[in-house]
C-alpha positions in Angstrom: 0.0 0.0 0.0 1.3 3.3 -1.0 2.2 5.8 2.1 -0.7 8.1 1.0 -3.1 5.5 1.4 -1.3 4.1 4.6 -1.7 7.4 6.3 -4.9 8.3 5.8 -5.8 4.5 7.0 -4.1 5.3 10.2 -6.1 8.3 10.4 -9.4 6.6 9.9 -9.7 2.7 10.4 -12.9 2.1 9.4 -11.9 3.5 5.5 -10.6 -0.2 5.0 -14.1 -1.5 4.9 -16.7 -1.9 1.9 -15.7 0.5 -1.1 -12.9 2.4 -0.1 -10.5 -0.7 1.2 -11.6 -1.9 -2.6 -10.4 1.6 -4.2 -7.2 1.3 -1.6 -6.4 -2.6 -3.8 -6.1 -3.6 0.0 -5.7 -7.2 1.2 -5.1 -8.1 5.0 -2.8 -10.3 3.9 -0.7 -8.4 1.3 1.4 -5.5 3.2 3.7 -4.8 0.4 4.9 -1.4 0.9 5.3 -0.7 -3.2 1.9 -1.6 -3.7 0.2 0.9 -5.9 -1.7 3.4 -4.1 -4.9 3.7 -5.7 -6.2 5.8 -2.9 -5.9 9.2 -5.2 -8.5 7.6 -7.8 -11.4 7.6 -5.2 -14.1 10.0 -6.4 -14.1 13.2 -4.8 -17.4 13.0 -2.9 -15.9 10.2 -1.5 -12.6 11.3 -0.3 -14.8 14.3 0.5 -16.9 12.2 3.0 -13.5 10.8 4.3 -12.3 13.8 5.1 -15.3 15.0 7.1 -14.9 12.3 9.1 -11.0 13.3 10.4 -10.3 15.3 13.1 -10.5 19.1 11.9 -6.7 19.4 12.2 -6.2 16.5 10.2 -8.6 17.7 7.7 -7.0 20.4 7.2 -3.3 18.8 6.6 -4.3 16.6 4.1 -4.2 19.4 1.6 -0.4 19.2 1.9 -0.5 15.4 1.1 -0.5 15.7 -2.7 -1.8 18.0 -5.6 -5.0 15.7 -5.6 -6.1 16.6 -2.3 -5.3 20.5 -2.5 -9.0 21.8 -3.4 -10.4 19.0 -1.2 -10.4 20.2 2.1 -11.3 23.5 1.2 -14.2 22.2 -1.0 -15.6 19.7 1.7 -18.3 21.8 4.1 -16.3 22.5 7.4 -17.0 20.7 10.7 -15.0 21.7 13.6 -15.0 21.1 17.4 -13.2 23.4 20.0 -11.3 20.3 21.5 -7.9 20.2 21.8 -8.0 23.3 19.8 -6.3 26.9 21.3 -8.3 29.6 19.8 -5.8 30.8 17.5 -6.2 27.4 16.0 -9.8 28.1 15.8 -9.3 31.0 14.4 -7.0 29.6 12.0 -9.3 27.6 10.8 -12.1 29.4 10.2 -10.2 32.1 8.3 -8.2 29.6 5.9 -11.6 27.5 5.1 -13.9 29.3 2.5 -17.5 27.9 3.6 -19.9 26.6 4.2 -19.2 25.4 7.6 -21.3 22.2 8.1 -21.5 22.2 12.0 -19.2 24.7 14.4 -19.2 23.6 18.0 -17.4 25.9 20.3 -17.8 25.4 23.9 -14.8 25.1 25.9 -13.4 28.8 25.4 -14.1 31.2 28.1 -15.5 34.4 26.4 -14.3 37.0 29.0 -10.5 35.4 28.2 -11.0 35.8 24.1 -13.3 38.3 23.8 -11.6 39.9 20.4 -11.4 36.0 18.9 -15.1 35.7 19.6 -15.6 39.0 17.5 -13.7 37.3 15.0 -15.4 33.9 15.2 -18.4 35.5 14.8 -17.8 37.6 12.2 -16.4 34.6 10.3 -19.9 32.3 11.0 -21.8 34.7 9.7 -20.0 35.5 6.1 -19.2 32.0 5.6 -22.2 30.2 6.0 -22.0 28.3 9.3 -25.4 25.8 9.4 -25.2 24.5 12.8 -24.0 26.2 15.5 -22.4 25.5 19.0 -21.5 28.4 21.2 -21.4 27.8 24.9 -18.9 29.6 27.2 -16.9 27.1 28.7 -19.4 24.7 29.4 -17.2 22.7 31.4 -18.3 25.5 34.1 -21.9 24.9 34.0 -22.4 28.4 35.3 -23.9 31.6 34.1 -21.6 34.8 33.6 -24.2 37.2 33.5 -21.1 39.4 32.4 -20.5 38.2 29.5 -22.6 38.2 26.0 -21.5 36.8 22.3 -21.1 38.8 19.8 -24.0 40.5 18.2 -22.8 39.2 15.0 -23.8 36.0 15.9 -27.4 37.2 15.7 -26.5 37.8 11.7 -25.9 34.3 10.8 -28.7 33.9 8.0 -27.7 30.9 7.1 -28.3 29.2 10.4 -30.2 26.2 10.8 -29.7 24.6 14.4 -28.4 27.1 17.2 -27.7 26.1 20.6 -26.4 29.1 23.3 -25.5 28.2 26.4 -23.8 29.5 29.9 -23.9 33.7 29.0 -26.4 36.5 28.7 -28.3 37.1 25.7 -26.9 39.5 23.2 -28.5 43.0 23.5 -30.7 43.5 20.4 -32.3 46.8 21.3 -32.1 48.7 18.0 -31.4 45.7 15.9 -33.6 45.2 12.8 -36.1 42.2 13.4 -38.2 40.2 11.2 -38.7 36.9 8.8 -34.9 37.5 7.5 -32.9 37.4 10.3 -32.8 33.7 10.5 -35.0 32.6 7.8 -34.1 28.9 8.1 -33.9 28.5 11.5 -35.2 25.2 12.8 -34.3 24.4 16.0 -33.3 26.6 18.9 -31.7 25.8 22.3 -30.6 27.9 25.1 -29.0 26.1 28.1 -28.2 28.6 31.0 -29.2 31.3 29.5 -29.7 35.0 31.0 -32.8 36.4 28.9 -34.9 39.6 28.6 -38.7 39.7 27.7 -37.3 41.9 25.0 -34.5 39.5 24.0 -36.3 36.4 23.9 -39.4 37.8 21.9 -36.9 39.3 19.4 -35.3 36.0 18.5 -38.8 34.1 18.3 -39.8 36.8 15.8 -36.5 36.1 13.5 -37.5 32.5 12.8 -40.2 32.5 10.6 -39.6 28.0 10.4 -38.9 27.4 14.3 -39.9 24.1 14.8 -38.2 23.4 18.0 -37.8 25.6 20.8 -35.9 24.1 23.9 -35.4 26.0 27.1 -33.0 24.4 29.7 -32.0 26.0 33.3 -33.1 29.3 32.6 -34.9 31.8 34.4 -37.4 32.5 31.7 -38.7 36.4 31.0 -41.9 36.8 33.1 -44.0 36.4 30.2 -43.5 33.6 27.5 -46.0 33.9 24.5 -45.8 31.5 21.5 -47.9 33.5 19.0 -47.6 33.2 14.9 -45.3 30.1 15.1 -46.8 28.5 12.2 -44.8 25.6 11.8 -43.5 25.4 16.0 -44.3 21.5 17.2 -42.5 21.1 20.0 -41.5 23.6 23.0 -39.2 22.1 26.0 -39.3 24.4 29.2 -37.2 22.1 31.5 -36.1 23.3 35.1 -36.8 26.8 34.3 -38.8 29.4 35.9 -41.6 31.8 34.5 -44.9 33.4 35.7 -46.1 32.8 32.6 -46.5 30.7 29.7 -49.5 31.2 26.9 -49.7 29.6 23.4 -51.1 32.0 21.7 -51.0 30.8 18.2 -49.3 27.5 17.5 -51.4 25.9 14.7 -49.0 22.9 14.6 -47.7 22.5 18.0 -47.6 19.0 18.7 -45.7 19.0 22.0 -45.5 21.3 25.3 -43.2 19.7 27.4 -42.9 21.5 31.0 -40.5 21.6 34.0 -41.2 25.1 34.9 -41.7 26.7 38.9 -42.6 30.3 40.0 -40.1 32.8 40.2 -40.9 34.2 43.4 -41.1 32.5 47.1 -44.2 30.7 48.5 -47.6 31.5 47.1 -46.1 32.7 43.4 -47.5 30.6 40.4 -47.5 29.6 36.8 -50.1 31.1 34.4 -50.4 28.6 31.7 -52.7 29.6 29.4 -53.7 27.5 26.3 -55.6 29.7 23.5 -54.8 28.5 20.4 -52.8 25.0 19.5 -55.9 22.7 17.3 -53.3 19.5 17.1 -51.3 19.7 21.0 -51.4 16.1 22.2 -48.8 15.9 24.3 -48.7 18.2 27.9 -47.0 17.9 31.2 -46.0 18.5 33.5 -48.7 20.4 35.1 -48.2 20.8 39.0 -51.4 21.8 41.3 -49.3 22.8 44.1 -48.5 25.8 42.1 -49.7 25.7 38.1 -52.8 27.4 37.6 -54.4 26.8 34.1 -56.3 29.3 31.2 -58.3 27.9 28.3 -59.3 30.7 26.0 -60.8 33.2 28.2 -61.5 30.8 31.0 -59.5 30.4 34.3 -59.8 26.7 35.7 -61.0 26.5 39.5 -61.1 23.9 41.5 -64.7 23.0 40.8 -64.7 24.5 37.3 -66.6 21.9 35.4 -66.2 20.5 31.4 -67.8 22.7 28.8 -66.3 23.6 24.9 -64.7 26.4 26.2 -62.9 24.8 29.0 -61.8 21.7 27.7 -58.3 20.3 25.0 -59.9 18.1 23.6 -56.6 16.9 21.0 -54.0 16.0 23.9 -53.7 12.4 24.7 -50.4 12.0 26.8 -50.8 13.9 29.8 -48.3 14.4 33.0 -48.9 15.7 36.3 -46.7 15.8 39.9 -49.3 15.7 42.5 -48.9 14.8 46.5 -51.9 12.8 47.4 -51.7 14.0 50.6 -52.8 17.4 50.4 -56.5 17.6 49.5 -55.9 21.1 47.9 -53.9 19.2 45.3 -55.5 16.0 44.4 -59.0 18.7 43.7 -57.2 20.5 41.2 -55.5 17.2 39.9 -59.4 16.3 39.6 -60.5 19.5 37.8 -57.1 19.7 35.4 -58.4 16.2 34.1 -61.9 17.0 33.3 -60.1 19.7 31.1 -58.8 17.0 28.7 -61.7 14.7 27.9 -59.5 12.4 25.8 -56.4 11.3 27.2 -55.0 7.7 26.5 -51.9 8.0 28.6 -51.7 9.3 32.0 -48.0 9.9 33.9 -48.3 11.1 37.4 -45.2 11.2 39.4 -46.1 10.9 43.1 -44.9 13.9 45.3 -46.4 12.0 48.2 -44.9 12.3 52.2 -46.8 10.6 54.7 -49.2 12.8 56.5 -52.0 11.0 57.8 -54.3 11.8 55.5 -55.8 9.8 52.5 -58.9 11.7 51.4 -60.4 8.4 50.7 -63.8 9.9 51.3 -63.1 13.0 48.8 -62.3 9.9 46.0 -65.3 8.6 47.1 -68.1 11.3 46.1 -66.0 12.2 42.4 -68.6 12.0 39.9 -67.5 11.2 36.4 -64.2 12.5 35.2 -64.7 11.8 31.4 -61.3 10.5 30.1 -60.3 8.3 33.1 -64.1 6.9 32.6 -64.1 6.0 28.7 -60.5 6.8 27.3 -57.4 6.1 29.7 -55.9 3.1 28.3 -52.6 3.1 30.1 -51.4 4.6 33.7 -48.1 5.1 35.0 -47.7 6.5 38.7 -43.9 7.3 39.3 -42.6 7.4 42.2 -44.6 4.6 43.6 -44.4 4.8 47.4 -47.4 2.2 48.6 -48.9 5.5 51.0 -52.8 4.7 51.5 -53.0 8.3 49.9 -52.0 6.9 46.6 -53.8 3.9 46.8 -56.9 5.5 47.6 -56.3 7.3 44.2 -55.8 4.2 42.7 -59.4 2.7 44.1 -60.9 5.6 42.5 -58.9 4.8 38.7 -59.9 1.0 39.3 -63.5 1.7 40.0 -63.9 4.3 37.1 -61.4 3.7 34.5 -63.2 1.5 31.8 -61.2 1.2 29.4 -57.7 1.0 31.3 -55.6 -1.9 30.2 -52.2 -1.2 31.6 -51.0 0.3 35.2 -47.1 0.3 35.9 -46.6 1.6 39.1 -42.2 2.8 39.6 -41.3 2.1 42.8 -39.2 4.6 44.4 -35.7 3.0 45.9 -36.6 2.7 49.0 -39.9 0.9 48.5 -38.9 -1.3 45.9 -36.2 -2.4 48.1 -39.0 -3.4 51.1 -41.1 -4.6 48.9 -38.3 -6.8 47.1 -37.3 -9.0 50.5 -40.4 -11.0 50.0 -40.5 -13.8 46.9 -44.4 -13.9 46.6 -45.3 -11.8 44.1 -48.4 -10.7 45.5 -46.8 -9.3 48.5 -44.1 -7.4 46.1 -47.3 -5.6 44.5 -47.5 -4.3 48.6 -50.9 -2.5 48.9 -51.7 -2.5 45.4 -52.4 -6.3 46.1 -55.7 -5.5 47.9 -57.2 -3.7 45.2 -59.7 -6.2 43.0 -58.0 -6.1 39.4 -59.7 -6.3 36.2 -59.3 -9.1 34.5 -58.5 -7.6 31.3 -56.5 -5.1 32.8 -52.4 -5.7 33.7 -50.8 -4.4 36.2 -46.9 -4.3 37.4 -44.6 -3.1 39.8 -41.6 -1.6 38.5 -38.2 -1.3 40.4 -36.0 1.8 39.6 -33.4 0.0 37.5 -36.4 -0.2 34.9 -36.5 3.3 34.4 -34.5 5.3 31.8 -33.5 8.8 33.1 -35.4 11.4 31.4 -33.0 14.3 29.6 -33.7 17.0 27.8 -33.3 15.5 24.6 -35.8 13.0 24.6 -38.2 15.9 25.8 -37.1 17.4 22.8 -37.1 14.3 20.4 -40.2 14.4 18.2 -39.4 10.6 17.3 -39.9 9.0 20.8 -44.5 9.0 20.8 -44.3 9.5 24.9 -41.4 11.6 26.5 -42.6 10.9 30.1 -41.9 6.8 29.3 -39.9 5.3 31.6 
């Protein structure tokens, strides 16, 4: 094999499989240094694709291989990742490459060190063409520097398709031009540790005329969030942020609101979530009666308030709540919420539940029909399964009402699956939920925590995967 083609093996292995070992007139057996070297006769989308694949340093050098690969490096869309990379390497190579620049992930430089190499990054990403785009300030500190903000050349890169920010404070777009144009191919958006202005954040959701996904991680949202004129938004992704507000205003298409969202303020504050406009939303949670209050159209949702067309979703079908069964105040607006979605199939509720005496069995008692646990609940999952006669009390009332229920998984918590696990009978490992009188047609399990896969923001996010909230 020729020294051309030996290097470039070394550089990446798996090139010896299917086509290109063929090209390469490779045998396992046959390691014949004078062996032609055939590599140079690959096609150039192919030695393209190879090069993609290298390291971006490596990329780079193998322009100085041979005449053959000159153009190649610089015709092959750039993908580069910060790692082992000093900034002036960065810079380096984003100034040598002429674009497009595939994906650009920079996230281990600390902005307030290289703040006149960000300017230049920036500038670079947005006259070159960068696609998707990485920019986190040193996200190995998983902190915010409310000091420091990107570029606000970074907020002209048209081209942009994916953007994720992370770890810094918005840029400052007072006086910047807004509208359809500013990132008209925009399709997903995350911010991770973000600081964030009412101003700020409804500026960059009026720039993206596609947005399709919106994902908000760690943040302490603006006060008000309004999704209005996102015509082709399906999924939103609020996780472990705060807000005193959320409203979907207009969102003809969204598909998914996927919530992990707590007041601002100190005890007594809430979440507004109002629901006015979203025809095809089927997937919602978490909602939280401790401290979520709810709007449909015009109409606030009291405990009490009952079913009517204008108080009632009546698309969503995977629904999640966090509820502790032991506070009455809770489990009647948990009782209310769900008469406000008359068609769920799947129901998550992750049990907040502390022991406190109280099981309101004669509150689950006197519920009169609650329309989708009656005729459409097909499947029930209570996380956080702690065998309290609170929950089980709950569960009477599902048994006793729920029609058309076929599945119940009930997660133990650790320290209940554990008690429950010393005994081999498998009656006694269902604990309490052993008394209940099943349905016959209707399956029920106990689940230990090593069944359950941890829940992330991607899969939140991850239009692919039917139920988010699965285990």
């Amino acid at each position: 094999m020729g020294a051309l083609a030996k290097k470039i093996m070394g550089w990446f292995p798996c090139v010896r499989n299917g086509v290109a070992s063929a090209a390469f007139g490779h045998d396992d057996d046959d390691d014949d240094d004078d062996e032609e070297d055939r590599i140079s006769a690959l096609p150039d989308d192919l030695l393209r694709i190879i090069i993609s694949l290298l390291p971006v340093k490596d990329a780079a050098r193998t322009a100085t291989l041979a005449s053959r690969w000159r153009h190649l490096w610089r015709s092959t869309p750039l993908l580069l990742n910060d790692k082992d990379l000093l900034p002036s390497e960065v810079t380096r190579v984003l100034a040598d490459h002429p674009g497009p620049f595939s994906t650009v992930e920079i996230i281990r430089c600390r902005f307030a060190s290289h703040e006149r190499a960000l300017a230049e990054w920036a500038r670079l990403l947005a006259s070159k063409g960068v696609q998707d785009l990485v920019l986190a300030n040193g996200i190995d500190q998983l902190t915010v520097d409310d000091r420091v903000r990107p570029p606000v050349d970074i907020l002209r890169c048209a081209s942009l398709q994916r953007l994720f920010l992370g770890f810094c404070t918005f840029p400052d777009t007072a006086g910047l031009p807004r509208g359809a144009d500013i990132f008209p191919h925009l399709h997903d958006l995350v911010m991770c540790m973000i600081t964030i202005s009412d101003w700020d954040l409804d500026y960059i959701l009026a720039c993206c005329p596609v947005l399709n996904q919106f994902a908000f991680g760690h943040n302490t949202l603006p006060n008000l969030l309004h999704l209005r004129g996102k015509k082709q938004l399906q999924c939103v992704t609020l996780w472990n942020s705060t807000a005193e507000e959320v409203a979907v205003v207009d969102a003809p298409l969204l598909e998914r609101l996927f919530l992990l969202v707590e007041p601002c303020g100190c005890d007594g504050s809430t979440v507004m979530l109002k629901i006015a406009s979203a025809p095809t939303l089927r997937v919602l949670g978490y909602l939280e009666p401790r401290f979520h209050r709810l709007q449909i159209g015009e109409n606030v949702i009291k405990p009490g308030t009952m079913p009517s067309p204008a108080t009632v979703v009546p698309g969503i079908k995977i629904l999640a709540f966090k509820v502790n069964f032991g506070v009455l105040q809770e489990v009647e607006m948990l009782v209310t919420f769900l008469r406000c979605f008359p068609n769920i199939e799947t129901l998550h509720i992750e049990s907040l539940t502390e022991p406190t005496g109280r099981n309101h069995a004669e509150f689950w008692q006197e519920i009169t029909t609650v329309e989708c646990i009656k005729s459409h609940v097909k499947k029930m999952v209570v996380h956080e399964y702690r065998g309290d006669q609170s929950e089980l009390e709950f569960l009477k009332f599902i048994f006793t009402s729920a029609q058309e229920l076929r599945t119940l998984y009930a997660l133990a918590d650790d320290e209940t699956f554990t008690t429950l696990a010393k005994t081999t009978d498998m009656t006694s490992k269902l604990g309490t939920l052993s008394l209940l009188a099943w349905r016959r047609d209707c399956k029920v399990m106990l689940l230990g925590p090593n069944s359950r896969n941890e829940l992330t923001i991607q899969k939140a996010s991850d239009l692919t995967v039917d139920d988010p909230f699965h285990w």
